[in-house]
C-alpha angles and dihedrals in degrees: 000000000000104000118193114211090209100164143302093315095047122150131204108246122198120203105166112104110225119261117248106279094006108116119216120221089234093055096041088054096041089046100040105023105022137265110331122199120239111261110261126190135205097188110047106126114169149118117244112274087227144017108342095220103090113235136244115237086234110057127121121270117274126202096199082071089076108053082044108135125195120257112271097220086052117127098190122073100172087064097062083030093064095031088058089046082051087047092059100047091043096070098023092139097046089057099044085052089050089050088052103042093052092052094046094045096050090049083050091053093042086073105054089051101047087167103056095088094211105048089038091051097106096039078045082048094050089054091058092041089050079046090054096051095048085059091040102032135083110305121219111253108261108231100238087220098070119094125182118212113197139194103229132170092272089054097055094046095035120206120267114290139216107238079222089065091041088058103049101038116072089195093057092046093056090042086051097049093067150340120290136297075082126189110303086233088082085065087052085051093055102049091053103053096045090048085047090055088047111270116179099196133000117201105195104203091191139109118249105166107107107078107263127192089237094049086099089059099041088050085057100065095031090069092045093053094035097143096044105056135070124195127199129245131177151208119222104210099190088056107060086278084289096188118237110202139165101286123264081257095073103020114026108218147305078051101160088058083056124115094222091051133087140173115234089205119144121172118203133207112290097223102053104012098237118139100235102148134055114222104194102174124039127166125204083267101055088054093053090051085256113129105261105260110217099236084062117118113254135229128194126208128241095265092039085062107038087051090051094051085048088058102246086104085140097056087066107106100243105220138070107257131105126261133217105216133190110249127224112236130289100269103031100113106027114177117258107205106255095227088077093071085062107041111082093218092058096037088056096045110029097030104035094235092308093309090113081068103052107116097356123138098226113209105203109211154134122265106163109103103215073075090064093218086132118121127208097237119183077244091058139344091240114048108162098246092239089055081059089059100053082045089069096041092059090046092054088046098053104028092239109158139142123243117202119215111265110259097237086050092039086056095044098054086050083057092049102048082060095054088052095048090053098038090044082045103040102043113023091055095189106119091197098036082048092043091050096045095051088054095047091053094044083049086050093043090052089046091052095037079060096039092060098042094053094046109029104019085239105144097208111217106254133154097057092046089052089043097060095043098051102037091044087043100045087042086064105046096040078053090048088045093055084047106049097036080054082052099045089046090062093054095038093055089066103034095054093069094065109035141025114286095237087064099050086045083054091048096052101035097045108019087157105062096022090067086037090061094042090061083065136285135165106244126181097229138159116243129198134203130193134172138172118251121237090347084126083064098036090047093056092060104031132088105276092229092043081056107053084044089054092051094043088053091051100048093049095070098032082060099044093058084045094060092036100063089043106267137142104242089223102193143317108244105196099292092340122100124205115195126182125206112197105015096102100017136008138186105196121306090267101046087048096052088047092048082055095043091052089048085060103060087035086058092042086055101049098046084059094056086047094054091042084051095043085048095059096043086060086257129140117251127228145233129218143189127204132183124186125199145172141226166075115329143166111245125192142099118310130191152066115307082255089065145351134177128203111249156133126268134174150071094305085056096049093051092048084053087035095053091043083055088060100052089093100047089058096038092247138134099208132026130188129202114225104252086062094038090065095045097053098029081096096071097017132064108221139175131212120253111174150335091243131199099186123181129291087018125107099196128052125252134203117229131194136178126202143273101182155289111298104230092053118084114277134180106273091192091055088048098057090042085051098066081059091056092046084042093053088035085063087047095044088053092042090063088249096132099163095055087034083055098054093041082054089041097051092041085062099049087066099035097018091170089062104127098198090042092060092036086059090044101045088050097048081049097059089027080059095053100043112016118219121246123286083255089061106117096173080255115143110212115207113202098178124052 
């Protein structure tokens, strides 16, 4: 909106076209309420808060538009308040492309500074999620050959021991002499007894490399069991790569270009630190940051070489990089302590004899911690290296390695997931129907990040994707739903000063199927009636404008509970209220009945307060009726072409007015009909009044009133005494007057000042006396309104 202060008689011009689906005040009052005139004022005296030159509406954008402040000397704060609003939706495309184009941008430039912890958080963030999918995602399978031996704390400290079994058992006698690092000649004891046992390969993931008084032993069988055992070697990457191998002793030299030789290096991300990729060949370049040559000499890892000894040598990936691998599940190779393997009672029960080894591949390793061998995986932080190992073995043998997106696709998709958010944002205009769809995609784009991770190892780039989409997408809309609530406030400003708030909440929230519903439509819906008692009488004596005062007052609060508990305020008739529960918006029949009933007592309450406050103004308090009814009614709006007003007509409406009629024939304030009454008898204590014919009606109808909520305090005693008045009330319509005449009778000795409770009984007594005709149904029939 660009409105022009031209002078005293200036008007307020609007020259922005809605938006599709967005509802002006004008046409909502035209449309609902009749024609209203444009607001015209008489005072508005002030200079445009922009460029005096009025603009075209299509003219090129101007930055100089947003930094634009209203005149100082400007009165009128509404007027820069609707032209910024007008501002907004004017260029409403320009600024959702500039939200999406900032998102997507910052996630772009995170990846090219993977070290700035802001702007890398989502590429940070794709890391954990790729993390995530290797713990939830398909396993590898783990090859039910491979054991792992560890040497656990158990194993270091030993259990105490029979002298009997020291003295029998040469590998215990070495463990006992000393802590370990114990005689190599432990390690010759072992091989031979798992080879023995029928072994088919043993991967040592130890160091050998300081001279050791076992090493002759240990060379030894090493040389008899030369192509079924692997050693470690290391590099030790702080230190220039400085090689740490199995001493000349045991492996004369060069021992890392020896078969039966592998490094156990694994080098983890350098960002978090997590061992996510295999590298199974280096050269002395590679180490050094230098692209591997290919006349370098070439070493192979452990499990390079164990693989290779177990004659899947082809299975081993031939180049130098490092890949990602799937790994098997947590607990797939837990560490068996490597004592048992010596001690006779273990070796029968737990290793049948030996026969558990036949065939197995046997990793060697530590896996007590105090001897720090432990990896941070993306399955656990702390993954016994040899474990690793076996990781990457499984890995070689099944082809089961991970794949990452190609940068230029990962980026496009970044791209893309930009441009969706902006088109979904921009052109469906639904927040709820957008909001739902960018879920929905990201939900599709996890199912198929894990799809293709499960089936084809591809880890689908997807954080950063999501990233974009969503930030771009909820800044939007965070951006449309400023907009539109800045919209709706306008509208509801003026619409607010003719009709109920939730109304207007209904209209601009659901234009559609308000509008829908005004043309006509049959609605089950809970009516209410309420009128003041004797104010025909008190306005014909009191002071016109105390009067009006003393109304005002009244209907304030009456309409206050009524919006409060969600109804339409449906019009003022005189001092009468008609409320409608249901018609705009319902929440269920029940819950409409109980929102009504709930009005009632408000309005009960407050009337009381007001009373208690007139009275000590020296004012004269009030009475009221209401009565309350459900049912089925035509909604829809109602009127001359001069003017028409959205309400509710039918049978349902003329009991609620008729029942509130009645209140003062039965003494009461409040009267249900029964339809509502059992809708709302769950939440609400109520008693029976009468079996009604009113006028106008053919077939009877019960009505009730209310005691109160059940979940309010309520008399205990009056309750029990009550079940004597329903009680007398069944008598009474079963023509058993004497029994219906003690039940009234004992009710009063109790609540002698019950109206109902002495008009049964007056008339049991006289029904007594004289019995009514055989035709008599207890049905009052009401001949006057």
């Amino acid at each position: 909106m660009r409105p022009r202060c031209a002078g005293p008689d200036a008007q307020i011009v609007t020259t922005r076209k809605r938006r599709a689906g967005k509802i002006s005040s004008n046409s909502i009052m035209t449309t609902a309420f009749g024609k209203v005139p444009q607001i015209q004022s008489s005072k508005l005296k002030c200079h445009p808060p922009w460029s005096p030159r009025r603009p075209r509406d299509d003219r090129r954008f101007d930055w100089r538009d947003l930094i634009v402040t209203p005149n100082a000397t400007c009165t009128n704060a509404r007027v820069w308040y609707n032209a910024r609003v007008h501002w907004l939706g004017r260029y409403r495309l320009f600024i959702l492309v500039s939200i999406c184009v900032f998102w997507t941008g910052l996630i772009f430039v995170g990846h090219f500074f993977p070290a700035t912890p802001f702007l890398s958080i989502a590429w940070r963030g794709e890391q954990s999620f790729q993390d995530l999918l290797r713990r939830e995602g398909r396993k590898t399978t783990a090859p039910k050959d491979f054991v792992f031996l560890g040497l656990d704390q158990s194993t270091l400290q030993l259990p105490p021991l029979a002298p009997e079994e020291v003295a029998n058992n040469r590998a215990f006698q070495l463990m006992t002499e000393r802590p370990f690092p114990w005689s190599r000649e432990v390690w010759a004891l072992l091989l031979d007894r798992l080879f023995a046992a029928g072994a088919r390969l043993v991967v040592f993931d130890v160091l050998f490399n300081p001279l050791n008084d076992g090493d002759p032993a240990f060379h030894a069988a090493l040389d008899r069991y030369r192509d079924k055992v692997v050693l470690a070697a290391n590099f030790d990457m702080e230190n220039a790569a400085q090689a740490t191998t199995p001493n000349n002793t045991l492996i004369p030299p060069p021992q890392l270009l020896d078969d039966r030789v592998g490094f156990a290096n694994f080098w983890p991300d350098p960002i978090d630190e997590k061992v996510r990729a295999v590298t199974y060949r280096v050269t002395n370049r590679q180490l050094a940051g230098l692209p591997p040559h290919p006349s370098e000499e070439i070493y192979e890892s452990l499990s390079a070489r164990a693989v290779t000894k177990m004659g899947h040598g082809s299975d081993v990936p031939n180049d130098f990089r490092g890949h990602m691998i799937r790994f098997t599940a947590l607990d797939a190779f837990e560490p068996r302590p490597l004592y048992e393997v010596f001690d006779l009672k273990f070796w029968h029960a737990n290793y049948a004899d030996g026969m558990f080894f036949k065939d197995k591949i046997v990793m060697v390793g530590l896996s007590a911690q105090v001897l720090h061998d432990l990896a941070d995986t993306p399955m656990s932080p702390m993954t016994p290296g040899p474990a690793l190992h076996l990781q990457a073995m499984a890995a070689a043998l099944h082809h089961e390695f991970l794949r990452a997106t190609p940068e230029k696709i990962g980026l496009a998709l970044v791209g893309g997931a930009g441009v969706i958010a902006w088109f979904l944002v921009a052109f469906l205009r639904r927040p709820l129907f957008c909001l739902g769809a960018l879920i929905a995609i990201a939900v599709v784009y996890l199912g198929a990040a894990r799809f293709f991770y499960d089936k084809s190892g591809l880890l689908l780039l997807t954080v950063p994707v999501l990233s974009a989409l969503l930030l771009s997408g909820l800044f939007s809309l965070g951006f449309e739903y400023a907009l539109e609530r800045l919209e709706k406030l306008r509208t509801r400003r003026t619409l607010e000063r003719y009709v109920s708030k939730n109304l207007v909440k209904e209209v601009l929230e659901n234009p559609d199927s308000y509008y829908s519903t005004l043309r006509g439509a049959r609605v089950p819906v809970t009516i209410l009636f309420s009128d003041l008692i004797g104010f025909t009488t008190l306005s014909e004596k009191a002071d016109p404008e105390a009067l009006v005062v003393h109304l005002n007052e009244y209907l304030s609060r009456m309409t206050s509970v009524v919006f409060n508990n969600g109804g339409t305020l449906d019009k003022f008739i005189g001092d009468a209220i008609m409320a409608v529960w249901g018609n705009v918006r319902s929440f269920g029949v029940a819950q409409d009945a109980k929102n009504c009933a709930r009005a009632a007592l408000g309005m009960r309450r407050e009337l009381q307060q007001l009373n208690e406050k007139w009275r000590g103004e020296g004012r004269m308090g009030l009475g009221m009726g209401i009565g309350i009814n459900h049912g089925e009614v035509i909604v829809g709006n109602i009127g001359s072409q001069e003017r028409m007003d959205p309400t509710v007509i039918g049978d349902s409406v003329n009991l609620a007015s008729r029942l509130e009629g009645l209140t003062r024939i039965y003494g009461l304030d409040i009267l249900i009909g029964a339809t509502a009454a059992e809708l709302v008898r769950d939440e609400f204590h109520l008693r029976s009044v009468a079996r009604v014919q009113v006028k106008g009606k053919t077939k009877p109808v019960d009505i009730f009133t209310f005691i109160g909520p059940r979940n309010e305090d309520v008399d205990p005693e009056f309750l029990k005494w009550l079940e004597s008045y329903e009680e007398g009330l069944e008598k009474f319509r079963a023509r058993d007057f004497t029994d219906a005449k003690i039940l009234f009778s004992r009710f009063l000795e109790f609540y002698p000042d019950d109206f109902l409770a002495k008009m049964y009984l007056d008339r049991a007594l006289e029904y007594e006396q004289q019995p009514p005709d055989e035709a008599w149904d207890a049905v009052e029939v009401f001949k006057k309104k």
